[in-house]
N, C-alpha and C positions, 0 to 999 in steps of 0.2 A: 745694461745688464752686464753681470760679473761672469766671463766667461775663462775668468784660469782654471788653472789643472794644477795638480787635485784640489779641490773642495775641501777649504779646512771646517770643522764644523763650526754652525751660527751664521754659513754661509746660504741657510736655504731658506731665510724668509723672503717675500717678494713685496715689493710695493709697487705699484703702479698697473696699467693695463699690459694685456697679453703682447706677447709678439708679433699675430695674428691679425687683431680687432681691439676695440675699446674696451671689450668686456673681461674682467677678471678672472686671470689666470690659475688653472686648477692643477694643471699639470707641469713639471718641470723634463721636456725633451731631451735628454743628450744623442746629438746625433753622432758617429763615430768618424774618425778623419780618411779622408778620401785621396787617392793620389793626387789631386786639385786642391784639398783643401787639409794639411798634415796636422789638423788638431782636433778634437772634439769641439763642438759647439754646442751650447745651449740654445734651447727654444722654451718661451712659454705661454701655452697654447690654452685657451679656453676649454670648455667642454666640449662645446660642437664640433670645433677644430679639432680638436683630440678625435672628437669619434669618426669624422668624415675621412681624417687620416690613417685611423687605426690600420689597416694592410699596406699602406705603402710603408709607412715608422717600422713595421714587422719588417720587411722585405729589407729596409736598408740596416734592421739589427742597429735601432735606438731602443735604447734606455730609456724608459718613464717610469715616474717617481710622481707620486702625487702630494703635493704641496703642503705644507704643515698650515693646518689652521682653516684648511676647505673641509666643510663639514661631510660625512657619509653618504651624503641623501645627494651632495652635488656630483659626486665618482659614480652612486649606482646611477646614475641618467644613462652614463655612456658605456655603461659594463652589462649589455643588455645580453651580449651571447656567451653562453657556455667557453665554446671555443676563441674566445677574443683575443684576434690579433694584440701583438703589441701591448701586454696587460698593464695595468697600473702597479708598481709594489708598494 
């Protein structure tokens, strides 16, 4: 996975399975740099991952971005509350 900074664009298609699991990735993670770890990182997280994570990705103030070319019907699975941590944009 392409983890520089910044992202020039044509940089957001993805091929292959999530970062997670086998299954294809809907969501693209950026988590923010940590005193431990001084860059942003990418993650790419399936659906289920994305949703079982959604308050902890809030908490640590990740970025999600949902994936070009994941159809609507695959994001509303995991955007079931009102208030959803960590939203997809």
């Amino acid at each position: 996975m392409d983890t520089s900074f910044p992202r020039q664009p044509g940089q957001e298609s993805v091929t292959g399975p999530a970062c997670c699991c086998p299954a294809t990735p809907v969501v693209r993670v950026v988590m923010p740099p940590t005193p431990t770890r001084p860059h942003p990182t990418d993650l790419l997280l399936c659906g289920h991952h994305y949703r079982v994570s959604r308050q902890k990705l809030a908490a640590l103030n990740a970025t999600v971005q949902k994936l070009p070319g994941v159809s609507g019907n695959a994001v509303a699975l995991f955007e079931d509350e009102p208030s959803s941590p960590a939203p997809v944009s």
